[in-house]
Every structure is written in structure tokens, then in C-alpha cells.
N, C-alpha and C positions, 0 to 999 in steps of 0.2 A: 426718082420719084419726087413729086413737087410737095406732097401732103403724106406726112408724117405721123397721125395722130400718137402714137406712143412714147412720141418727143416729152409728149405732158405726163406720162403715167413715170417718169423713168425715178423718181424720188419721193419721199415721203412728205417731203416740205412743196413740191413741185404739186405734186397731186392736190392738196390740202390749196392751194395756193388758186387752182384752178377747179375746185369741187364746185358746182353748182350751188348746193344744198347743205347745209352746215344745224346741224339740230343744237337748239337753244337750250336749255334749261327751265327761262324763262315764258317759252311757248309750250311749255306740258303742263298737265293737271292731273295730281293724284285724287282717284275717288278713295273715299273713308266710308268704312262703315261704323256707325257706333247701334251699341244693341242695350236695350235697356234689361237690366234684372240683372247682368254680370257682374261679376268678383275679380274677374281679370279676363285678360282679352283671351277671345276664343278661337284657336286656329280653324283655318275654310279648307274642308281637303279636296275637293276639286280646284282648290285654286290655291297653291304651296306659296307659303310664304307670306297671304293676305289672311288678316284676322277680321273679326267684329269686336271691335273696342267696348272698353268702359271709357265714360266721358271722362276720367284724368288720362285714359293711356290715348285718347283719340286726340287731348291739347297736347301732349309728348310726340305722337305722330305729325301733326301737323308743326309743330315748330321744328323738327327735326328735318323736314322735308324743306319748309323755307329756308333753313342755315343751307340745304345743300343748293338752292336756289331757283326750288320750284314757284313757280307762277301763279298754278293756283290750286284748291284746294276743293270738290266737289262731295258732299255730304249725305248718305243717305242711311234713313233711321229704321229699327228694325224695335218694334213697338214689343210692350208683355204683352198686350191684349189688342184684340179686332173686331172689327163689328163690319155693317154692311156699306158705311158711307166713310171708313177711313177715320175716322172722328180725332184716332190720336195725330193726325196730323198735322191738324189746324189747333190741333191743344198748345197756348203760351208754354206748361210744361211735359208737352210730350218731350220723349225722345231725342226726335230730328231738330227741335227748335231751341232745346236747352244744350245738343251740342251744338247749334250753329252760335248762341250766346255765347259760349265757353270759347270757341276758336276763335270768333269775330276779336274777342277779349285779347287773345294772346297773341294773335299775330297782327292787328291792327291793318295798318295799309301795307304790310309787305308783301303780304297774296292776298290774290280775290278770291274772298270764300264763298261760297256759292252753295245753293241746297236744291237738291231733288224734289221739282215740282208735279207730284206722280201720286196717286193713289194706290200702285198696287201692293207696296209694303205694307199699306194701314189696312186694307179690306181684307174680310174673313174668306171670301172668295178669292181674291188673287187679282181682281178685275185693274187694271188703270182708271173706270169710271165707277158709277154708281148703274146698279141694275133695273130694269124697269119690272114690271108685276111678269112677264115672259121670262125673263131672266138673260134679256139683254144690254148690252150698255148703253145707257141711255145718254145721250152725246150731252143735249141741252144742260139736262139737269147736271155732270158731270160737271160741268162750265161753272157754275154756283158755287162747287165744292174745290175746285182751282181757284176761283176768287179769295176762298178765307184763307187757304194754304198758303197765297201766294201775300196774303198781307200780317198772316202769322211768322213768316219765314222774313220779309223785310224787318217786320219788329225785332224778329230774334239777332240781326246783322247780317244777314246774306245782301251782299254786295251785287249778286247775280244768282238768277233762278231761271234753272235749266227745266225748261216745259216735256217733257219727256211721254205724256203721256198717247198724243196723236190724235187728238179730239178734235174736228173740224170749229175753228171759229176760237180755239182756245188762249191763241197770240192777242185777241183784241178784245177777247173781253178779261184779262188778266192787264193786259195796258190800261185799260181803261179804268181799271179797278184803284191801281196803282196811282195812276194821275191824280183818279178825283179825291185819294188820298194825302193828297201833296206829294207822293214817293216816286215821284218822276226822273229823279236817279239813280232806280234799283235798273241793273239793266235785264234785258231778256233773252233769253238763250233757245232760241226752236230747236228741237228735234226737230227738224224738218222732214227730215228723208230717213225713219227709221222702218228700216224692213222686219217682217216677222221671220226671226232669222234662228238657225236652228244653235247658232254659235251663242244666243244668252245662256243655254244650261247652265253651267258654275254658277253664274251671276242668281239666278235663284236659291240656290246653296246660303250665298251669301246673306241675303235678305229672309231665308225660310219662308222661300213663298209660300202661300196657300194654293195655289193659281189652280183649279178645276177650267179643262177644255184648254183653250186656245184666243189669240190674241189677233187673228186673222182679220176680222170684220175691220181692225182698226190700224192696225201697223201695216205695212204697205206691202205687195207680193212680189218675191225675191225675183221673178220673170220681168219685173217693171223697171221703163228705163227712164224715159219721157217724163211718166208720171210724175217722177221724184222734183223736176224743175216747176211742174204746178203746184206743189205742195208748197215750194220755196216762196214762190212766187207770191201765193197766198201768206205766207207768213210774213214774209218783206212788206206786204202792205198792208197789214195788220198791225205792225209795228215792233217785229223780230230786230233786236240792235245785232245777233248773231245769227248763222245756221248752220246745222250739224246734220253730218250724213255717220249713220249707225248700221252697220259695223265698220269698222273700218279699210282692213285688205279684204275682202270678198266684194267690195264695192267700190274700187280706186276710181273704174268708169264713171260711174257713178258722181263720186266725187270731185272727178276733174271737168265736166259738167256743170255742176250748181258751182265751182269754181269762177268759172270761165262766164257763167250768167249771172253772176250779182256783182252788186258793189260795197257787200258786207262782208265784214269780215267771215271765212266760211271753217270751221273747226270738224275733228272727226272723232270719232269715237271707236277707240283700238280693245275689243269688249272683252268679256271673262274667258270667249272658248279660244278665242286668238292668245292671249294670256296661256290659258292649261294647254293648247295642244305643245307651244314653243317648252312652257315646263317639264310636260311629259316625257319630248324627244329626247331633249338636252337631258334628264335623270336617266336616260337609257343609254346616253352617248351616243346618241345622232345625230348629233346638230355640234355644233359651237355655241354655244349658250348667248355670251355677248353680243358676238357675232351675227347672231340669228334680230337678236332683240333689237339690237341699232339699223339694221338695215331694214327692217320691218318700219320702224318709225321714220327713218328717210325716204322708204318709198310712201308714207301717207304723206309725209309732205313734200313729196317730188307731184305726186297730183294734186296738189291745190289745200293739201290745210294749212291754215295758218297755224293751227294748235292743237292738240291732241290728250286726250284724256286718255291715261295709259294706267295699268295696276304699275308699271314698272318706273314713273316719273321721279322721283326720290332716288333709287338706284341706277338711274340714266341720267340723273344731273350730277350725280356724285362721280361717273364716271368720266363726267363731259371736265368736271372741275380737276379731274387727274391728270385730261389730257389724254 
């Protein structure tokens, strides 16, 4: 035989030497929750092992994450009170924006901390937008209320604001907001290609959503493939400095797609039910727990992420630091 390929698999140092794909540290981002009214953080039981902070244990989470040599740091606020237009989000002292103040603080430039530009934490409804008199989301108006969020969240130190919510026209009039501010080096993060995907559940948990109905009219349907690269497209010339395809494994095609068609950096989002199904298995002993975790994040970025928002980043860069 002229071609051998197991020549390369035969050692442990051989393999590693000749691995494609080698997961960073410094290309993951742990999301944070912090929850305003708590006394101490409060475990998520769809999702073991991730809490909703008080803002002293969410700077302790986040510096602790940095020492192990995460990247970055993604922020979302879980308000006492709601109303219909999100109001505490764009609050100087909501929440979301006095922990972004608090971590911006204590980590300075060693991660990029970044805050959840999204309405559906703050509304009584659950919506990502504001409702119109039918009791639809009304895109435009929406648009107004990402303007103040997105310039109460540079004031508070978010370094980058991830657009999360899927509001047609949202990348440019949030640019534009930002510019005519002077704040031309907060950068911007599309959700580009986030599907209405049935793997958020936990991820509600976390936030206490209110959500009544469904998310359909505005996050993208799971049967679309094409679609997801018009979506990018539009946000690329809008002025997206990133784009993110949400969820993560249920959508590698996907991914490897808006990969392969832009020339931005393209990130993914590894979301809460990818999280609890791997925690579930592995407490019943069916899985390899590590195992399962690390090659789940080498296959997101064997198809095209650059970097991955994971609940696991903290415990996979401590692991990457073991060796």
C-alpha cells in the first residue's frame, strides 16, 4: 500500500501534531446571567451548573473565567419588573447595564464584554420587539427601542453588542445610532441566521421569560437553508463587524455556508438545549461527559466558526490549560 493514513493516528503527540482544529480558550465566550432583586446566585435547573448572579458573584464569575483564559464575556439581564416596551433595558441603572458597568470594571481589556441587545428579557410579553394595537411585533417601531438599548449599553462598557433580536433593518439603524454618537468603536455582532429553534427552552428558564405564543414571524424557519445567507448578507451591508448562526450543531450546514460566503469574522451560538441534553446524558452515564463537550465544540468549529458562545467556556478553557 502506497497510502497509509493511520501512520498519523499511531500516537498521541503524532495526532495533536497533525489535528486540523485545535480549540482556543481565547475563541469561546461564556454567557452570564445576572438577575436583579437576588441575595445570592440562583441555580437554573434546566441547565445544571449555570446560575442567575447577583452583580458581586457575576464580577467573580467573570474574572474567574478570564484567569482561565476566556475571550469573552456575553451579558444578559433578568429585570424585577416589565412593562410593554422593555423600558428597564435602556435604564443607565437597570440590571443589564449596571452589570455591564461592574464587569466592563473588573476585567478591563482582557475580555470583550459584550451585552444582549434584545428586548425579550425586558417586555411583559416575552416579545424581542414592541407590539403594535393587534398585538404584533411591530419591526419599525422595535428599531427606536434597539437605538436606546444599544447606546445605554456602550455607556454602561460593552465593548460589543450582540443584535439578537431579528428585526429587519436592525444592523443599520443601530450603526447609525452608534456613529452619529461618536461610538464608532462599540463593534456589532448580528445574529444573523437565528432559527426559531425548539433547543432555546432552558435558555427561557434562565431569563424567566414571560414569552406568550411564539417567535416564528421573526426568527427564521428551521426547513431554511438559502435564506440564512440573505439574512447575512443584509447585515454585512448594514454594517455587522460579526455574524452568528444560532443554534449551533443542529445547524453545522448552515454554518459552513455563511462561512464560506462572507469575509467577516462568522461566530455560533452552542445554545441552552445543546447545553442540558449533553448534561442530562452524561448524569445518567451515557455519554463521556468531557468527551462529548470538546468534540461538540470542535465540530462547530471544523464548519466555519471562528468562535463560539458556549455555557461550558470557563470549564473548557480550564481544561484546554490542563492539557
Amino acid at each position: 500500500m502506497i497510502e497509509r493514513p493511520r501512520r498519523l493516528r499511531a500516537t498521541p503527540v503524532l495526532r495533536s501534531l497533525t489535528r486540523e482544529h485545535h480549540l482556543s480558550a481565547r475563541r469561546l465566550v461564556l454567557p452570564l446571567f445576572v438577575k436583579e432583586g437576588l441575595r445570592s446566585p440562583a441555580p437554573i435547573g434546566s441547565m445544571p451548573g449555570v446560575v442567575q448572579h447577583t452583580v458581586p458573584s457575576l464580577v467573580e464569575a467573570a474574572q474567574e473565567a478570564v484567569e482561565a483564559g476566556v475571550g469573552g464575556l456575553m451579558l444578559f439581564g433578568v429585570p424585577a419588573a416589565r412593562d410593554a416596551v422593555g423600558s428597564a433595558g435602556s435604564d443607565p441603572d437597570g440590571v443589564l447595564n449596571v452589570g455591564l458597568r461592574a464587569v466592563a470594571e473588573a476585567v478591563g481589556d482582557a475580555a470583550v464584554v459584550m451585552g444582549d441587545l434584545c428586548l425579550d428579557e425586558f417586555t411583559d410579553h416575552g416579545h424581542c420587539g414592541v407590539l403594535d394595537a393587534a398585538g404584533r411585533v411591530d419591526n419599525d417601531a422595535t428599531l427606536s427601542r434597539y437605538v436606546e438599548l444599544a447606546l445605554a449599553q456602550a455607556d454602561a462598557g460593552a465593548a460589543l453588542l450582540g443584535l439578537s433580536g431579528m428585526m429587519d433593518g436592525q444592523v443599520g439603524a443601530v450603526r447609525g445610532a452608534l456613529d452619529a454618537a461618536g461610538r464608532t468603536d462599540v463593534v456589532l455582532l448580528a445574529y444573523a441566521a437565528k432559527y426559531a429553534s425548539a433547543f432555546y427552552g432552558p435558555f427561557r428558564d434562565a431569563v424567566d421569560s414571560a414569552l406568550t405564543g411564539d417567535r416564528r414571524t421573526y426568527q427564521m424557519d428551521p426547513g431554511n437553508r438559502r435564506e440564512a445567507l440573505r439574512e447575512v448578507r443584509l447585515d454585512v451591508e448594514q454594517g455587522a463587524d460579526v455574524v452568528m448562526v444560532k443554534p449551533a450543531l443542529p445547524y453545522l450546514d448552515v454554518l459552513s455556508d455563511v462561512a464560506a460566503a462572507v469575509d467577516v469574522p462568522v461566530w455560533a451560538y452552542q445554545v441552552s438545549g445543546e447545553y442540558a441534553m449533553v448534561e442530562a446524558a452524561a448524569a445518567n452515564g451515557w455519554i463521556d461527559r468531557e468527551r462529548a463537550i470538546l468534540e461538540s465544540l470542535v465540530a462547530v468549529q471544523r464548519a466555519g466558526a471562528g468562535a463560539t458562545l458556549t455555557y461550558w467556556a470557563a470549564e473548557v478553557a480550564t481544561l484546554l490549560r490542563r492539557g
